[in-house]
Kinemage of the C-alpha trace (Angstrom):
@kinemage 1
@onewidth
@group {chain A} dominant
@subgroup {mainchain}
@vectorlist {calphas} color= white
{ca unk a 1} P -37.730 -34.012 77.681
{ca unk a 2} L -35.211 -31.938 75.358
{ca unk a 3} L -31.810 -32.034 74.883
{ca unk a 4} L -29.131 -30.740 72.271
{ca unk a 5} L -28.845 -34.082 70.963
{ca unk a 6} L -32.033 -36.339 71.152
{ca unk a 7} L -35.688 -36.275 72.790
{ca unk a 8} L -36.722 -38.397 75.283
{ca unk a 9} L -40.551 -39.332 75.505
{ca unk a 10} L -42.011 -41.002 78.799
{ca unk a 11} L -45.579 -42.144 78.920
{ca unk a 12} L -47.482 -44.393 81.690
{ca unk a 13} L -50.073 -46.697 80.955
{ca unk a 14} L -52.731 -47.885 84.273
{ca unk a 15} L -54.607 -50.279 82.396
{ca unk a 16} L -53.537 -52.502 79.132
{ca unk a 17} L -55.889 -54.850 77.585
{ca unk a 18} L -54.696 -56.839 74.427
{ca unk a 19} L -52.471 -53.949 73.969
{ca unk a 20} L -50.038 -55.664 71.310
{ca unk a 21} L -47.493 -52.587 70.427
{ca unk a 22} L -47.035 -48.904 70.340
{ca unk a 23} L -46.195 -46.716 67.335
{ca unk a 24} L -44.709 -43.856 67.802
{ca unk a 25} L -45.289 -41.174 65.232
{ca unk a 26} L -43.318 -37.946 64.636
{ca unk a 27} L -43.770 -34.781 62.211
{ca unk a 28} L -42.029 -31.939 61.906
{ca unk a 29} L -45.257 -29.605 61.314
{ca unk a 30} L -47.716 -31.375 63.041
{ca unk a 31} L -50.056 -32.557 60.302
{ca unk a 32} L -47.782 -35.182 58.050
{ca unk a 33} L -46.881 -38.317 60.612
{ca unk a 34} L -44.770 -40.969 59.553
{ca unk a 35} L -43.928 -44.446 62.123
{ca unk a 36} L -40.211 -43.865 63.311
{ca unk a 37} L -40.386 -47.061 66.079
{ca unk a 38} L -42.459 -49.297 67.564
{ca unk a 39} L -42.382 -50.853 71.228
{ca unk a 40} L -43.798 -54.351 72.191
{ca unk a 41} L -46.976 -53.280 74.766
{ca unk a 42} L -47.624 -55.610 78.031
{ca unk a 43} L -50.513 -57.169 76.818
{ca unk a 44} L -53.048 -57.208 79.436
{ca unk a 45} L -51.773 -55.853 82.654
{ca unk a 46} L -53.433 -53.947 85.742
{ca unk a 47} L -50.784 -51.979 87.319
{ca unk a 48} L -48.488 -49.295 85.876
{ca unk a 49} L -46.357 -49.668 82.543
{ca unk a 50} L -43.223 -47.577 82.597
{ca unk a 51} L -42.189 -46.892 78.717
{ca unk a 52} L -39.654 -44.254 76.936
{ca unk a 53} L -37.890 -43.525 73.579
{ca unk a 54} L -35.156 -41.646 72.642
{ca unk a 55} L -35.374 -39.893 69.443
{ca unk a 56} L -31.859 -39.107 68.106
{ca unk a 57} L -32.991 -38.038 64.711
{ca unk a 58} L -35.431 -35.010 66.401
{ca unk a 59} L -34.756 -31.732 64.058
{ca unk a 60} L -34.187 -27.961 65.462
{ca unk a 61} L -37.593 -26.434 66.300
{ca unk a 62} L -40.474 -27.875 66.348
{ca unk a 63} L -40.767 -32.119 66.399
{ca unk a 64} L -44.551 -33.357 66.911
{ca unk a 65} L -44.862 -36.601 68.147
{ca unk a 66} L -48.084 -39.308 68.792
{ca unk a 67} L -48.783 -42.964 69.847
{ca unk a 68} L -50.623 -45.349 68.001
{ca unk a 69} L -51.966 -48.733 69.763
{ca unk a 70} L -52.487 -52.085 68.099
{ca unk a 71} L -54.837 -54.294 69.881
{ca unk a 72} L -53.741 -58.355 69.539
């Protein structure tokens, strides 16, 4: 989701196993990534995980962004 001020990014998981923390990855032209957070996963969980992030720093035009998960 877009606003004038910040992006919001919303993403589900089902099914977590020894998922230890998401990275979240942004570039501004979709081939150069650098980390700009990372949120604590549920570890090993069976039903649905809600998670967001708000990126306040997002640039006018294009902002690419991609999760990374690290396995305990």
């Amino acid at each position: 989701k877009t606003n004038e001020d910040y992006v919001r990014l919303d993403w589900s998981t089902a099914d977590e196993t020894n998922n230890a923390y998401f990275t979240i990855e942004r570039s501004f032209n979709g081939e150069d990534f650098e980390g700009i957070r990372t949120l604590v996963g549920a570890g090993n969980s069976q039903e649905v995980n809600n998670y967001f992030f708000v990126d306040k720093d997002a640039k006018s035009g294009n902002n690419f962004y991609r999760l990374r998960q690290a396995e305990t």
